[in-house]
Each structure stands twice: as structure tokens, then as C-alpha cells.
C-alpha positions as CSV (number, residue, x, y, z in Angstrom):
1,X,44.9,42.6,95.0
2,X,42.6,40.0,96.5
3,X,40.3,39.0,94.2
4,X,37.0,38.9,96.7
5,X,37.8,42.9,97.3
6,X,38.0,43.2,93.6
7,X,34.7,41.0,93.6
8,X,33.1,42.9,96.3
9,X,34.0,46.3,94.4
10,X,32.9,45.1,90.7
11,X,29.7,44.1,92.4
12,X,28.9,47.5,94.3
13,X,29.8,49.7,90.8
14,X,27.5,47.6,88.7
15,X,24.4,47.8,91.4
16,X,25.1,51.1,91.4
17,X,25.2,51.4,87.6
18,X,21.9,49.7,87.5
19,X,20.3,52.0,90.1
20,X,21.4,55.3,89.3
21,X,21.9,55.0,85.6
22,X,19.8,53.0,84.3
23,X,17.0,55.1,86.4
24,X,18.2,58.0,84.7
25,X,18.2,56.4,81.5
26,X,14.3,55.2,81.8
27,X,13.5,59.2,82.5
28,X,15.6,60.3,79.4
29,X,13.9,57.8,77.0
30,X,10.2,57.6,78.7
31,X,10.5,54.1,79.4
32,X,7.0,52.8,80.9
33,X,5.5,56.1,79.4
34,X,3.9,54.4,76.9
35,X,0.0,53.3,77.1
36,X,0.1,51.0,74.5
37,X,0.6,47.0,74.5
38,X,4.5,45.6,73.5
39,X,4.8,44.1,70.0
40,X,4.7,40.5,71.6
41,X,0.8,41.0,72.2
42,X,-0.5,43.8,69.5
43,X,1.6,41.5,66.7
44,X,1.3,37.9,68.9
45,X,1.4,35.0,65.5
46,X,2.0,32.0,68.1
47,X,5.7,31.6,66.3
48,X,8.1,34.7,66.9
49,X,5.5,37.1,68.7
50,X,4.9,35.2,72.2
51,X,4.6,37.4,75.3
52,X,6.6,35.6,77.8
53,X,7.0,35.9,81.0
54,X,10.3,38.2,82.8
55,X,11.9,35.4,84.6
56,X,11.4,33.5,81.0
57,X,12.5,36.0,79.0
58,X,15.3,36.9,80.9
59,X,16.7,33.2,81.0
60,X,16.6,33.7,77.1
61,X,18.0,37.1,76.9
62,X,20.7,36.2,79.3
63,X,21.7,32.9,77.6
64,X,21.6,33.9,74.3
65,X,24.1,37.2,75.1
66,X,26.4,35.4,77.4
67,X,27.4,32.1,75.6
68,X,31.0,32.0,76.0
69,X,31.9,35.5,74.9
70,X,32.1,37.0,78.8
71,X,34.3,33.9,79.4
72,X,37.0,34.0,76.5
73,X,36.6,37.6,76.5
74,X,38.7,38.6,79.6
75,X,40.9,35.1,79.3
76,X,42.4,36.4,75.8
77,X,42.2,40.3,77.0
78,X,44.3,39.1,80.3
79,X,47.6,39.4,78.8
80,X,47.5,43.2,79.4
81,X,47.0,42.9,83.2
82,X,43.7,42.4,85.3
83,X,43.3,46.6,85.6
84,X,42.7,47.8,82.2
85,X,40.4,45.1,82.0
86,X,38.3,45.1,85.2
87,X,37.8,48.9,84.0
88,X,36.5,48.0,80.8
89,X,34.4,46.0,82.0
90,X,32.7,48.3,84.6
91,X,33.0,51.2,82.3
92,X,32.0,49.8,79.4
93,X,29.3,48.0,81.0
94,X,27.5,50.7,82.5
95,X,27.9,53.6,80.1
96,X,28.7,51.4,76.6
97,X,27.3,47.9,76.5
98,X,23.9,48.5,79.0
99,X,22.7,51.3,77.2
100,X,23.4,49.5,73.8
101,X,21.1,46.5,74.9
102,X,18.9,48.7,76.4
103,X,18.4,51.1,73.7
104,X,18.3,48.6,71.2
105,X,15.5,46.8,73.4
106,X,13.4,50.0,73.8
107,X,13.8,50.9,70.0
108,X,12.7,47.9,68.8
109,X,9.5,47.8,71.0
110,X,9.0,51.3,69.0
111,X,9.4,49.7,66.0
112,X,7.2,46.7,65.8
113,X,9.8,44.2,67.7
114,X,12.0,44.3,64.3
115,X,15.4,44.5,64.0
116,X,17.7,47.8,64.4
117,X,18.1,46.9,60.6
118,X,14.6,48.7,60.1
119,X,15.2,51.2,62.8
120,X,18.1,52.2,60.7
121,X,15.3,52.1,57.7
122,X,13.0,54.3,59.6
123,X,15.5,56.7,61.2
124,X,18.0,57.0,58.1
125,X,17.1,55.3,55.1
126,X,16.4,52.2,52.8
127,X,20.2,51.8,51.4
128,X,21.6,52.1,55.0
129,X,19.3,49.6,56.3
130,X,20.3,47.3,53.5
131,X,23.9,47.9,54.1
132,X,23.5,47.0,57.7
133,X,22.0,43.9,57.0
134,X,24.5,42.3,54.6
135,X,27.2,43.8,57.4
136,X,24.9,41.5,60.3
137,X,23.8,38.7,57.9
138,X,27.8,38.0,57.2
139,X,28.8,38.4,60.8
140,X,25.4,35.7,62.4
141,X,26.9,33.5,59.1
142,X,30.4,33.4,60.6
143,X,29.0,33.1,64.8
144,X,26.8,30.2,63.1
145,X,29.6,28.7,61.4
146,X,32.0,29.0,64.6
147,X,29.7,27.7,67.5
148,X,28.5,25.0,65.3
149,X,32.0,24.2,64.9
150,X,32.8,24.9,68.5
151,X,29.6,22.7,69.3
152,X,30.4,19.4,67.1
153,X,33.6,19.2,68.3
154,X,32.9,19.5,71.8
155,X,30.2,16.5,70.8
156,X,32.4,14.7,68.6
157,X,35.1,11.8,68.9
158,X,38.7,11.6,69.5
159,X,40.6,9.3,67.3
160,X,43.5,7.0,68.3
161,X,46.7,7.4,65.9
162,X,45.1,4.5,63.9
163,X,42.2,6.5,63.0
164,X,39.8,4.6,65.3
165,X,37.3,6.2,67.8
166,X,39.8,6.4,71.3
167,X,36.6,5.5,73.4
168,X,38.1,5.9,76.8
169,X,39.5,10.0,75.9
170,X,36.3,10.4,74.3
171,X,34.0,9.8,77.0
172,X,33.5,13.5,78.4
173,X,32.7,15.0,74.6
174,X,29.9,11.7,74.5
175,X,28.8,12.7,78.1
176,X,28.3,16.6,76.9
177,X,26.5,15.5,73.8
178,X,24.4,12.9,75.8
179,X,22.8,15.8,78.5
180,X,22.5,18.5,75.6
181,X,20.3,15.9,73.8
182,X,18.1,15.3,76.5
183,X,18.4,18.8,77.7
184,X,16.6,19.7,75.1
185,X,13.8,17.1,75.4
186,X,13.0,18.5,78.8
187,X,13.2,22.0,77.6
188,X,10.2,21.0,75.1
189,X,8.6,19.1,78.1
190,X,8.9,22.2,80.1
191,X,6.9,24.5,77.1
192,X,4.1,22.1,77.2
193,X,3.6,22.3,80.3
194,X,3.8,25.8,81.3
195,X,2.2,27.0,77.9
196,X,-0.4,24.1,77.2
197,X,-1.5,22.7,80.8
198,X,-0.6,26.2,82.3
199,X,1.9,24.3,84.8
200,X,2.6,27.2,87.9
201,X,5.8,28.6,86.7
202,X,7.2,28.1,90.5
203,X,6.3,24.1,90.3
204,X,7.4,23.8,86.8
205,X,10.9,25.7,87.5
206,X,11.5,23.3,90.6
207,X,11.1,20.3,88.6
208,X,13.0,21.7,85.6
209,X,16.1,22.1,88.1
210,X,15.5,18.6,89.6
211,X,15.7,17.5,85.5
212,X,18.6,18.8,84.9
213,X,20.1,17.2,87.7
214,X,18.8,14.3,86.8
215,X,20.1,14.0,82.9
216,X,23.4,15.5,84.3
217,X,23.8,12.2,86.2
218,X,22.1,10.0,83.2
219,X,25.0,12.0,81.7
220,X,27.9,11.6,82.5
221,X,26.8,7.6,83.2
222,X,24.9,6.2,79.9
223,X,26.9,8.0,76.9
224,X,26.3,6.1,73.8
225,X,26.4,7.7,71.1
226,X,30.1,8.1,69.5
227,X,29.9,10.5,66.3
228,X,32.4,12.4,64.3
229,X,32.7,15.9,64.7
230,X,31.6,16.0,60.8
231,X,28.4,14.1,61.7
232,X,27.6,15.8,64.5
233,X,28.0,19.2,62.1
234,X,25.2,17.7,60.1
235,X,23.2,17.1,62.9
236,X,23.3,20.0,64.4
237,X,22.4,21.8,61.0
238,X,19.1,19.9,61.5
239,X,18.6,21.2,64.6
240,X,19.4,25.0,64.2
241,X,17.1,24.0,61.3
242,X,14.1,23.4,62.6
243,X,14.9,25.8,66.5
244,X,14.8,28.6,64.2
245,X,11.2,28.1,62.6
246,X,10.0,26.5,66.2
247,X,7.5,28.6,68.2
248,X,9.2,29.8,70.2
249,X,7.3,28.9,73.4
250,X,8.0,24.8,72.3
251,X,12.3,25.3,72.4
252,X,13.6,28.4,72.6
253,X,11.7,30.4,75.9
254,X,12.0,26.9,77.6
255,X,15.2,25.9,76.9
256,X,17.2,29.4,77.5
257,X,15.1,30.1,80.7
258,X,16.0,26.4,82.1
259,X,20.0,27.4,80.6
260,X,19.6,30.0,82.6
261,X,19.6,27.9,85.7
262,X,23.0,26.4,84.8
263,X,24.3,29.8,84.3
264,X,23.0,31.1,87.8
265,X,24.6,27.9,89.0
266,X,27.6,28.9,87.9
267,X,27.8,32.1,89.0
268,X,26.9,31.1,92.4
269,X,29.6,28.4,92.3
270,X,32.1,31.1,91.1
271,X,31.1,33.4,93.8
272,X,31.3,30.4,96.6
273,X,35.1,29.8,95.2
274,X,35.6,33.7,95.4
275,X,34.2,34.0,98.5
276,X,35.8,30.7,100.2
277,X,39.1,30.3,98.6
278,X,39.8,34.8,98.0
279,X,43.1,34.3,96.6
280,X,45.2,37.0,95.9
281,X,45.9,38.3,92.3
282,X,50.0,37.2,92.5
283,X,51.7,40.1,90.7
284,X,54.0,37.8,88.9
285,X,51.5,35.7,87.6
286,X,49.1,37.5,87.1
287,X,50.4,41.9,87.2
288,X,47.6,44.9,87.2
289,X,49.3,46.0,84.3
290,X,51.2,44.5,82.0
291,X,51.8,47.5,79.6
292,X,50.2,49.1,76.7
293,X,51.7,46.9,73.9
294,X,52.8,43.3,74.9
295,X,54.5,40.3,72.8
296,X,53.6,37.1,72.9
297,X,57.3,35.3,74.0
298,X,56.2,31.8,71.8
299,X,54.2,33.6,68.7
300,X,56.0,36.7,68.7
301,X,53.3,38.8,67.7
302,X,52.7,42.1,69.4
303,X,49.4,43.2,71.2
304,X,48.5,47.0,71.7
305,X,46.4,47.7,74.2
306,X,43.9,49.9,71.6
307,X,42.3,49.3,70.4
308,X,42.8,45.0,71.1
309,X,41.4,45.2,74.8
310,X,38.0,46.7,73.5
311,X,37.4,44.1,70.7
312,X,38.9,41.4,72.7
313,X,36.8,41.6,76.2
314,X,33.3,42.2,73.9
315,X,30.6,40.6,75.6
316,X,32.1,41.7,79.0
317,X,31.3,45.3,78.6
318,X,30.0,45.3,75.3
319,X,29.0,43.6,72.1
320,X,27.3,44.0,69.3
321,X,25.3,40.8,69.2
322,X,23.4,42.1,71.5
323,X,21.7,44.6,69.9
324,X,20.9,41.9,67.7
325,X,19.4,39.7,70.3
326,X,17.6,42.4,72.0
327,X,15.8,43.8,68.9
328,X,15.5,40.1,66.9
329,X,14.4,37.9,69.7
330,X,13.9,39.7,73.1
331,X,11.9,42.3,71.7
332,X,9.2,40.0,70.1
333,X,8.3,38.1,73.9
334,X,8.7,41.1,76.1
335,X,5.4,41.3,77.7
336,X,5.9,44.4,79.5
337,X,8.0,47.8,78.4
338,X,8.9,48.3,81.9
339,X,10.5,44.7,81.9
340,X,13.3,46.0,79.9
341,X,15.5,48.0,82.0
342,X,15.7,44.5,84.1
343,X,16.0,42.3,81.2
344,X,18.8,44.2,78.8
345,X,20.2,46.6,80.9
346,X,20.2,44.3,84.2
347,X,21.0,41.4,82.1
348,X,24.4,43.0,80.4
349,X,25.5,43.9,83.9
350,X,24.9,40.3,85.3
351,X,27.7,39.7,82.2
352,X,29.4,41.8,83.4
353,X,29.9,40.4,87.0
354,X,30.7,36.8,85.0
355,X,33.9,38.4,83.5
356,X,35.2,40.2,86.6
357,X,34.4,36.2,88.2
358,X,36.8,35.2,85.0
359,X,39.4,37.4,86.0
360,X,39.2,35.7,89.6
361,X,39.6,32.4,88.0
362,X,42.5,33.0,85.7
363,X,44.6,34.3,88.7
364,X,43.5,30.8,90.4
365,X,44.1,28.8,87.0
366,X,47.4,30.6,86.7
367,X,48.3,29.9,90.3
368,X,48.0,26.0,90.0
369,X,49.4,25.5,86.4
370,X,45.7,25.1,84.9
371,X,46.1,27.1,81.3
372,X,45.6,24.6,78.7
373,X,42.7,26.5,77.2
374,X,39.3,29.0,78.2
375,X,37.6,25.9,79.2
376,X,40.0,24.5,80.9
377,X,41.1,27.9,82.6
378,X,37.9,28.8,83.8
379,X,36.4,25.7,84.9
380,X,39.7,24.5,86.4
381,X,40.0,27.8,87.7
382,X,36.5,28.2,89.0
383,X,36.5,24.7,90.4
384,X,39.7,24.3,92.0
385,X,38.5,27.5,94.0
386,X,35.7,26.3,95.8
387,X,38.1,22.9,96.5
388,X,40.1,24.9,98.3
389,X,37.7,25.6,100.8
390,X,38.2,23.3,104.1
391,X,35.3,20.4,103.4
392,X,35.2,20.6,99.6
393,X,38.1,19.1,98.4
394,X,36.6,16.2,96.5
395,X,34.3,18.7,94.6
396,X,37.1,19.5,92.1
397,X,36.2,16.6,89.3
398,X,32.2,17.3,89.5
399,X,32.6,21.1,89.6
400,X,34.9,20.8,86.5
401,X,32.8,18.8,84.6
402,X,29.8,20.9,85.3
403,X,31.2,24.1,84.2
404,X,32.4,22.6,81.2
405,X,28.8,21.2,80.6
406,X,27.3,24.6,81.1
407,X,30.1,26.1,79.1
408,X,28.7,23.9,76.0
409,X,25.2,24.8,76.6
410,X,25.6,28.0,76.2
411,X,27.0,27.8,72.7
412,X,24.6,25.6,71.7
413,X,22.0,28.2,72.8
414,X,23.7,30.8,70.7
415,X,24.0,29.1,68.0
416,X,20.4,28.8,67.2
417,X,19.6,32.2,68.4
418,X,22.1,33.6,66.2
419,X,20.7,31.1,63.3
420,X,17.1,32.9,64.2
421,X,18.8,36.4,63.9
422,X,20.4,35.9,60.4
423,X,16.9,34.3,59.2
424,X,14.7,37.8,60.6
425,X,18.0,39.4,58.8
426,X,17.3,37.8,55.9
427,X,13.8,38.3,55.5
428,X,14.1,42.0,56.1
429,X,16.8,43.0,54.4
430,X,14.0,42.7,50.6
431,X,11.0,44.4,52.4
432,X,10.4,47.9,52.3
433,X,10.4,50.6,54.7
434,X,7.6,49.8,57.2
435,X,6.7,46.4,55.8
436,X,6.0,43.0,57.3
437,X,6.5,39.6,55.8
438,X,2.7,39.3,56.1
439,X,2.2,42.0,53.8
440,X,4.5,40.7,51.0
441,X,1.6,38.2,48.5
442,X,3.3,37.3,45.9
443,X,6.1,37.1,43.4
444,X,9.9,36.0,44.2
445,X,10.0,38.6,47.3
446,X,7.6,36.3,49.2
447,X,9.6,33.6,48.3
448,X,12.4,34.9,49.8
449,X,11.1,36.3,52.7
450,X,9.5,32.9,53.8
451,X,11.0,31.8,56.8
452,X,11.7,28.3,55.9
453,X,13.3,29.6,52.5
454,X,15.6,31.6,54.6
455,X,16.5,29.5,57.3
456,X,17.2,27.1,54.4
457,X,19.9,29.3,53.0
458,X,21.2,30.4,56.2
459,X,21.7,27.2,57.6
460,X,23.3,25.7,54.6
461,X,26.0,28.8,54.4
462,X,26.7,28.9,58.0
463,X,27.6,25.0,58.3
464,X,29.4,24.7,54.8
465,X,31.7,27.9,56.3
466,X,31.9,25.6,59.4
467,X,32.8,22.7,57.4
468,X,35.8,24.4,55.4
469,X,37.7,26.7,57.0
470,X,35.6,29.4,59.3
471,X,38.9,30.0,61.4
472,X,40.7,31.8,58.5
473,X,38.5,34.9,58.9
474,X,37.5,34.2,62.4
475,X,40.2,37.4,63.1
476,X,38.1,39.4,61.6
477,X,35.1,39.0,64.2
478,X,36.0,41.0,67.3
479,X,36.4,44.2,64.9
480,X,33.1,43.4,63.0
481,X,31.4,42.2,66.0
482,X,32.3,46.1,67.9
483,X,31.4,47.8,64.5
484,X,27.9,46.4,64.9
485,X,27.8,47.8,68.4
486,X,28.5,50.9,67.0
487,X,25.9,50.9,64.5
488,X,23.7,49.7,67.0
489,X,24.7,52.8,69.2
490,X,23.8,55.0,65.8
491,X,20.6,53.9,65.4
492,X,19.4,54.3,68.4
493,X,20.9,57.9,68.5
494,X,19.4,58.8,65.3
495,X,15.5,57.2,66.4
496,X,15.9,59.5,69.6
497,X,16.9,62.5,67.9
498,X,14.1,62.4,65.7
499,X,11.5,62.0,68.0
500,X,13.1,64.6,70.4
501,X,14.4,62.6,73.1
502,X,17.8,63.0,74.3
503,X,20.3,61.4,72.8
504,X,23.4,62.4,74.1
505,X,24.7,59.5,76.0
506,X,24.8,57.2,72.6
507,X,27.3,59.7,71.2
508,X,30.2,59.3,72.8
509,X,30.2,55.5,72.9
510,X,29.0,55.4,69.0
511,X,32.2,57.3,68.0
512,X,34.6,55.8,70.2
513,X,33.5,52.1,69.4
514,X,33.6,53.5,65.7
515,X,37.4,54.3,66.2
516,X,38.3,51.4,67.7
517,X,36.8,49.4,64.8
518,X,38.7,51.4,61.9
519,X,41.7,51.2,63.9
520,X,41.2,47.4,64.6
521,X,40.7,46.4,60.4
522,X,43.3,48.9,59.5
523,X,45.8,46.8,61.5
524,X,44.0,44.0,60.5
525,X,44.9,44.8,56.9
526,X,48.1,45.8,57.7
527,X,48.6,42.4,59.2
528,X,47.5,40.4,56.3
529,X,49.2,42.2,53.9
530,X,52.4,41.3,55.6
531,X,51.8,37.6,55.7
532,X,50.7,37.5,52.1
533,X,53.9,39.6,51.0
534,X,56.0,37.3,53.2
535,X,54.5,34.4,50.3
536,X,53.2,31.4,50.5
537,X,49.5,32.4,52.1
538,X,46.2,30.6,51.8
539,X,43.4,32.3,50.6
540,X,42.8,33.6,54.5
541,X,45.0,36.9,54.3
542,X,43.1,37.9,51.1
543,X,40.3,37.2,51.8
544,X,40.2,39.1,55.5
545,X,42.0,41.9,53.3
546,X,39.4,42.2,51.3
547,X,36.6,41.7,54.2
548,X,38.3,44.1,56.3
549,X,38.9,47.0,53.8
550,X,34.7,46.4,53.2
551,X,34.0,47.0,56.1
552,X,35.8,50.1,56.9
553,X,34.0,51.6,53.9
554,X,30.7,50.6,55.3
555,X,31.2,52.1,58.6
556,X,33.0,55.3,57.0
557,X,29.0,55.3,54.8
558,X,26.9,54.5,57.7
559,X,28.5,57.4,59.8
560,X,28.3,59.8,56.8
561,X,24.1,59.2,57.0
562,X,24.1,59.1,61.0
563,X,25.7,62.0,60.8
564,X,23.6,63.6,58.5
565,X,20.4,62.2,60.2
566,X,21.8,63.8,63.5
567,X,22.1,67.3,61.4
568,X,18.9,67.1,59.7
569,X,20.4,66.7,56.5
570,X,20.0,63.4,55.6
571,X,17.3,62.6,53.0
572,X,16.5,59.1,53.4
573,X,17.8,58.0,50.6
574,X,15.3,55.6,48.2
């Protein structure tokens, strides 16, 4: 298979997707129906509520769901063969992961722009909702914990085998660090302007391009600042810290809409490579199918193909994150209801065309030896594509170093989306059906519903994690991550059904994201168990026993009371 036919293919599905679906989907839900003003202006408090503009918005949306998850998704998943997983990824995307987002999106700007936490607390109960927001809480604690992790040591030094800083090898990580500081300080720059002095979003957007060009060269010339990856954990602690109580109009809409640029870039560098280069997917390096279960020659461990490809690939078709982005953050700026369909459903299928671009650039990475790591196969990949091309030769070090930059980026800006998320999560996981934190006044509830209280305790649980060990349950993520998608999917389902809309494209996808997550722990478990009885395990195998076995109860619970919300026989239990 040539990989620009497979491009040109992914490319025509998805648009179609988008037109016909989605369309269909808008009718089905009365998208647009509505007379009535979005959350961001009927509940605007200058700090989470901000109407923001659709390109904005759709900058932050799109950063915050892609980070690196459409990247490492199909690079892990690959070992199966580039067919099952170019289906996935247009299956899933189109009739799993776009109406997740969407839905999720749509419900939440039913629902006051909170969380599907309180959509579950509307649609099924208070004990449901409060079993789904532990379930989230844990799961933003562990992405916090990772991406800061992933973040600092992309930042930090490398040491010589004296134990002093190796200046010379550690030049790129300084480089990194050095544009995501100031990328930050023109991100804040940007807000001003566009929000204070009311900047034309056209004029502001050209010279927020030219800026990043300009602290990309600063860059990668004038690094420095040499830190540990332990300080730079601290630092960045700070920083997710104070992002997630920030207006949002100062960091977060600026920042994510100018990441977007990098991201578009990136895409459009892929494409350029794709289109320039189209190498051919070599069968014996890189097959259509490798088979349903396949063992890893070095590790020895066996992969089946289910339920691993659909926890694996995740953000490439879908994830359940995103529901938690498009009903904690998105749903709080979106200025417009008929800006959704664009912003979640477009936006998941713009992911979706960044992992079938993966797949093109692991065939390429595979081809020229480059497979030392996601990074390094998808930016080495990507870039020695477009070098390829008669003219561009000498674009291989820049391009590589780019991709890489915008690969870092984008963890940083999920990291404090997802530190945002588990504060909301926090707060709403003591109020009561219907409640805001305005209306809590006193005693220890208000307390802990104060958003600097719980960003506090957030931010100090997801770094310590970081700091000690988050790898050891990291396993667990992929399953938890697709269980929340399918909770996602049932909450959505049961809000519909109860106000008579029709609901019967969530079905399917809830149940069969909700088998893939049983059967994903209960191998999971079966996993661990081996290891511990082998002797001689840490405390990792217990403990993503024990995590594992928890979370098949919940979702065995939650589907009981979706089920029963479905049938009408659900209560709503107090």
C-alpha cells in the first residue's frame, strides 16, 4: 500500500464522516435548536466561564485532546499491522470517539457547562456521580503525574557517568525548556491583547505565528538554564498550580489556540512528506496484518489483538479524556451551540487524520532504521519524509527538532488541562445534585470546594505520584482511560433517553468499549497475578491488582444504573 492512497482514502472517509454523520447527528440531538445563550455567557465569572471565540476555542480543544496520545497511540498499536488499525481509527472515529466528544460537548451545555460527573447526577443519581468522580479524579491524578514526568524530563539534564550535567547531550532538553518558557510569556501577551486592547484576532494570530518563530530561534540558540529533571518537577507543579486557577483568557485560551498553530504546522509538514516522498508501506517491514495475537521476540510477552488494539490507539479513534475536556473546559468558553459540531466532532476527526499521518511515518521510520522511541519515530519519520523530496534535503535536522518541540508542547498543554479537570472533579464530586460552588456558604464543604484548596491537593498528589513511581500503574491507563469513554457514552445515552431524544447510536459503542475494558483489567489481573506468584514483585502488581479488580466492579455498578435508567427503573438513588 502506498501511504498517500491510504492518506488520500483516510482523508475522504473522515470528510465524509463529518458531513453526513455528524449532520445527522445535529438533527437527532437538536443541536442549534436551542434559543437560549451557552453556559460561557448566562454563567460568564471572568475565570472558567469565558465565551471565546471558535478558532480560540478550537486551538484549545484541539491541543488539550491531542497531546501525544494520537502519536503513541498507533506507534504502540503498530505491531498488529497498519490495517486493523487504519480501521479503528476511521471506525472508531466517526461512529465511537466523534459522537463521544460531541455528546459529551452538547450535554454539558445542557447542563450548566459541568462535568459528565453531574450529567451522571442528573440523569442517574448522586452515588453514581460520586463513583464516577473518584474513577476520573484517580485517572487526571495519574495523566498529571505522567506528563509532568514526561514533561521534566524532556526539560531536564543528562548526567555524565560522574554524575555531572553532560552539557553538550543536554542541549536539545535546555533548548525545549527554553521555547516552552517563553512560549508561554507570549501566550499571556497574546490574552492581553486580544482580550484587554481588543487586538483584531487576524493581526494578533499573524504576529503570534511570527513569535513563535521567533522564540523557536531564540531557542534552540540562547539555552541557559540547566535543571534536574527533579527541579524541573517542582517547577512545573508551580505552574500547573497557578494555570489551573488562571482566567482562562490570560493562559489557557491563548496559549492552546497559539499550540494550535504548531499542531497545524505539523500536520501540514506531515502531509508535505506524504505527499512528496509517498513511500510505500513495505510488507516486511511494516505487513497490513500481522495477526490477531503477536509476541514480542525481545520481551516475550504476547499481544491479542482485543481487546489491546482498542485501549492502545485511544486518542486516535477514541478516548475518554475527552469527554473530560469537552464537558470540563470546552463547554465553559463555547460561545455558540452550533460551534460544537466543528469544535468536538470536527476536532476528534482532525485526530484522527494525525494518526493515520503516524502510520505513514512509522513505515518511513521503519524504512531508514529510525525506531529508537515515539519521538524519535515520528519526528524522524515525519521529517526524513519531506527530505526526501528533491530540494529539501537539508530540512531533516530543523524538521526533527520542530516536531519534537511541538511534541513537548503538547504535553505541557495537557498537563494543565488535565490538572484543571481533576480540580472541577474535585469540587464537584461534595456538591449536590444541581448545585454550584457559588451556592456552597459555609462550613468544611466550601472549604473543599474552593478552587485553590483543590488545586492544592491535586497538584500535590499528582507530582508526589510523579516523583515516586507513576510507571508501576501506568498499565493500568489505557483500560481506565476507555472505561471512562464508556461511561462518558452512558451518560450521554441516559440524558437523551430522558428527555426523549434518540439515543440509539451511544449504545452500541457504550457496550462495546465496556467489554473491551473488563476484558482489558481481567487480563490485566491475570497478568499481575502471575508476576507476583513468580516472587520477588514490588508493590506494582498489587497494587494494579487491586486497582484493576476496582474498577471492574465500578463499571459492572455504573452499567447496572445506566441500565436501569435506560429501563425506567432506576430511582436515583440519594
Amino acid at each position: 500500500m502506498n501511504s498517500l492512497v491510504l492518506l488520500i482514502i483516510s482523508i475522504a472517509v473522515l470528510v465524509g464522516g463529518y458531513i453526513l454523520y455528524g449532520g445527522w447527528l445535529c438533527k437527532q440531538w437538536g443541536v442549534g435548536e436551542s434559543k437560549e445563550e451557552t453556559p460561557a455567557h448566562t454563567m460568564e465569572d471572568g475565570v472558567d466561564y469565558v465565551p471565546a471565540k471558535a478558532p480560540v476555542l478550537m486551538g484549545h480543544h484541539f491541543s488539550s485532546i491531542a497531546g501525544a496520545g494520537p502519536i503513541t497511540g498507533p506507534i504502540n498499536a503498530a505491531l498488529f499491522g497498519w490495517l486493523p488499525v487504519t480501521l479503528w481509527i476511521l471506525v472508531g472515529g466517526i461512529f465511537f470517539g466523534g459522537v463521544h466528544d460531541f455528546g459529551a460537548l452538547f450535554a454539558s451545555l445542557r447542563h450548566k457547562g459541568q462535568s459528565v460527573g453531574e450529567i451522571i447526577s442528573a440523569n442517574m443519581g448522586r452515588r453514581a456521580k460520586r463513583l464516577f468522580l473518584t474513577f476520573a479524579y484517580l485517572t487526571l491524578i495519574l495523566v498529571v503525574a505522567a506528563f509532568a514526568s514526561i514533561v521534566a524530563t524532556t526539560f531536564g539534564v543528562k548526567l555524565d557517568d560522574t554524575g555531572m550535567v553532560d552539557y553538550a547531550a543536554s542541549a536539545s532538553n535546555a533548548s525545549v525548556a527554553m521555547v516552552s518558557l517563553l512560549f508561554i510569556a507570549i501566550a499571556i501577551v497574546f490574552g492581553f491583547c486580544v482580550y484587554r486592547r481588543n487586538a483584531p484576532m487576524s493581526v494578533a494570530s499573524v504576529v503570534g505565528v511570527l513569535a513563535i518563530i521567533l522564540i523557536m530561534a531564540i531557542g534552540m540558540n540562547f539555552h541557559p538554564i540547566y535543571l534536574t529533571t527533579g527541579q524541573w518537577m517542582i517547577i512545573v507543579g508551580i505552574y500547573i498550580a497557578i494555570a489551573s486557577v488562571t482566567p482562562v483568557w490570560i493562559l489557557l485560551q491563548p496559549r492552546d489556540y497559539l499550540s494550535s498553530f504548531l499542531l497545524y504546522a505539523m500536520l501540514i509538514i506531515a502531509v508535505v512528506g506524504v505527499v512528496g516522498a509517498h513511500p510505500a508501506l513495505e510488507p516486511d517491514l511494516f505487513p497490513a496484518f500481522a495477526g490477531f495475537a503477536v509476541t514480542n521476540e525481545s520481551t516475550g510477552v504476547t499481544s491479542y489483538l482485543f481487546p489491546v488494539l482498542f485501549t492502545t490507539v485511544a486518542c486516535g479513534a477514541i478516548s475518554g479524556f475527552h469527554s473530560l475536556v469537552s464537558s470540563g473546559t470546552t463547554s465553559k468558553q463555547l460561545d455558540k451551540e452550533t460551534d460544537a459540531k466543528p469544535i468536538a466532532y470536527g476536532g476528534m476527526l482532525l485526530e484522527c487524520v494525525l494518526a493515520v499521518l503516524t502510520l505513514c511515518a512509522i513505515g518511513y521510520a521503519r524504512k531508514i532504521g529510525t525506531t529508537a522511541g515515539a519521538t524519535d519515530i515520528f519526528a524522524g519519520g515525519i521529517a526524513g519524509m519531506v527530505a526526501a523530496i528533491p530540494g529539501l534535503k537539508g530540512t531533516q535536522n530543523v524538521l526533527y527538532t520542530l516536531l519534537v518541540l511541538t511534541y513537548s508542547a503538547f504535553c505541557l498543554t495537557s498537563l494543565d488541562t488535565a490538572t484543571r479537570l481533576a480540580r472541577f472533579m474535585f469540587q464537584e464530586f461534595w456538591l449536590e445534585p444541581g448545585q454550584t460552588v457559588k451556592d456552597v456558604d459555609s462550613g468544611l464543604k466550601k472549604t473543599l470546594v474552593n478552587p485553590y484548596v483543590a488545586t492544592i491537593i491535586t497538584v500535590i498528589l499528582g507530582i508526589a505520584l510523579g516523583m515516586t513511581g507513576y510507571a508501576k500503574i501506568w498499565g493500568l491507563f489505557g483500560a481506565a482511560n476507555q472505561l471512562l469513554a464508556g461511561l462518558g457514552l452512558l451518560a450521554v445515552a441516559t440524558w437523551l433517553g430522558n428527555i426523549g431524544r434518540n439515543n440509539k447510536m451511544f449504545l452500541f459503542p457504550m457496550a462495546f468499549m465496556m467489554v473491551v475494558t473488563i476484558c482489558s483489567l481481567i487480563l490485566t489481573v491475570k497478568d499481575q497475578l502471575g508476576l507476583i506468584s513468580a516472587g520477588g514483585a514490588d508493590w506494582g502488581p498489587y497494587a494494579q491488582v487491586f486497582f484493576a479488580v476496582l474498577l471492574i466492579v465500578l463499571a459492572v455498578v455504573l452499567v447496572i444504573e445506566g441500565i436501569q435508567t435506560l429501563t425506567g427503573k432506576n430511582t436515583k438513588n440519594a
